[in-house]
N, C-alpha and C positions, 0 to 999 in steps of 0.2 A: 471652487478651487480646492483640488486635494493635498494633502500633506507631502512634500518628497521624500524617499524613499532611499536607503544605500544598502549598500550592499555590505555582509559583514566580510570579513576574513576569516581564516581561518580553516577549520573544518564546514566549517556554514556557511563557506562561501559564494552558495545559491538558496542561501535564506536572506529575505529583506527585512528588515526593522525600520520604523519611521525615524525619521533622522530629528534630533533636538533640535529646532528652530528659537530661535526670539522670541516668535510669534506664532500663537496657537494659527495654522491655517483654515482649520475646521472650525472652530470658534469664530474667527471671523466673519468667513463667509457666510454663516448663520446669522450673524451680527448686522449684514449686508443684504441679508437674505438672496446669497446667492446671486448680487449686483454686480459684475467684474468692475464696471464703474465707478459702482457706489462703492468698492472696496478701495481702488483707487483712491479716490476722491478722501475716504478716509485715514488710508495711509499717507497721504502726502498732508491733512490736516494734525495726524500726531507726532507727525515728525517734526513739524513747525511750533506743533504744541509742546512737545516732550522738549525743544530745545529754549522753549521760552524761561518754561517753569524750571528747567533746571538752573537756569542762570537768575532767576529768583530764587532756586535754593540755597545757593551759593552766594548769595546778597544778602540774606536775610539779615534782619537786623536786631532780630525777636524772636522768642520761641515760639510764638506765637503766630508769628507770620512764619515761620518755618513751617512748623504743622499747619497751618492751611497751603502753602503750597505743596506739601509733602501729601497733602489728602486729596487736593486736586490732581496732583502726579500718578498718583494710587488711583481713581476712579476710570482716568481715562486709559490709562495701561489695563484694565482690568476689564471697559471694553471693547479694547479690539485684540484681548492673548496675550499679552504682553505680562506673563507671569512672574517671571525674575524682578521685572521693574514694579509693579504690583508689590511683590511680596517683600521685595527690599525697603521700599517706602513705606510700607506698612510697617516694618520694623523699626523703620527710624522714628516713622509717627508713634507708635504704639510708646516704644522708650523713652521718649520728651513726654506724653502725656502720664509717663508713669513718674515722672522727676526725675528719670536722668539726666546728666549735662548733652550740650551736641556732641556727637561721636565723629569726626572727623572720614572716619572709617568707612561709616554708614555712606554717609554723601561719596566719595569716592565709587565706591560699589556701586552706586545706582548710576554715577555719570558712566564709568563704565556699558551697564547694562544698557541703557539710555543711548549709547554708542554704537553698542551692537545692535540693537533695533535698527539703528539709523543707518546702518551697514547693511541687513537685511533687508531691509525696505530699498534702499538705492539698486538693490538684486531684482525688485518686484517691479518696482517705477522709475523708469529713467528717470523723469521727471521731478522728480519726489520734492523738491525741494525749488522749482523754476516759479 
């Protein structure tokens, strides 16, 4: 699966650049080794995944249970591309384990991101979610 591609404006309006995705394409499909299936199969398992754990994030009741689901969140974002949601979660984790309070902020951001995946993905798999 390759990346897609736009077109810019402008003066280069017949120069393409790859378009900012949610979701690394290329990274995936490495991840999948090139399975359209297996890619499948996996996008519809992180989007059932991503929406679990965020509603553990958002429940938490411990900092403690927060950073393990924020590291769980973090792992599996990380692999199937999903960099934003990755690197957000890693900031939240990383902050809690360094003694700061919860940032209210932080979680927002990632349900966000966590959204947009899940926007993205319903573009790739009808299905995504059946």
């Amino acid at each position: 699966m390759s990346e897609k591609t736009a077109r810019v404006a402008g003066p280069q309006a017949f120069a393409s650049e790859p378009q900012h995705t949610p979701i690394d394409l290329d990274h995936l499909s490495r991840q999948a080794l090139g399975d359209p299936g297996l890619t499948d199969e996996v996008l519809r398992l992180y989007a059932t995944m991503a929406q679990v754990y965020l509603g553990r994030i958002e429940n938490s009741t411990s900092t403690a249970e927060l950073i393990e689901h924020l590291h769980t969140l973090k792992s599996a974002a990380a692999g199937i591309g999903a960099w934003t949601v990755r690197d957000l979660a890693k900031r939240a984790e990383d902050a809690l384990r360094g003694g700061a309070p919860v940032n209210p902020e932080h979680i927002e951001d990632i349900a966000v991101a966590v959204a947009e995946c899940d926007e993205f993905i319903s573009t790739l798999v009808v299905d995504h979610l059946a």
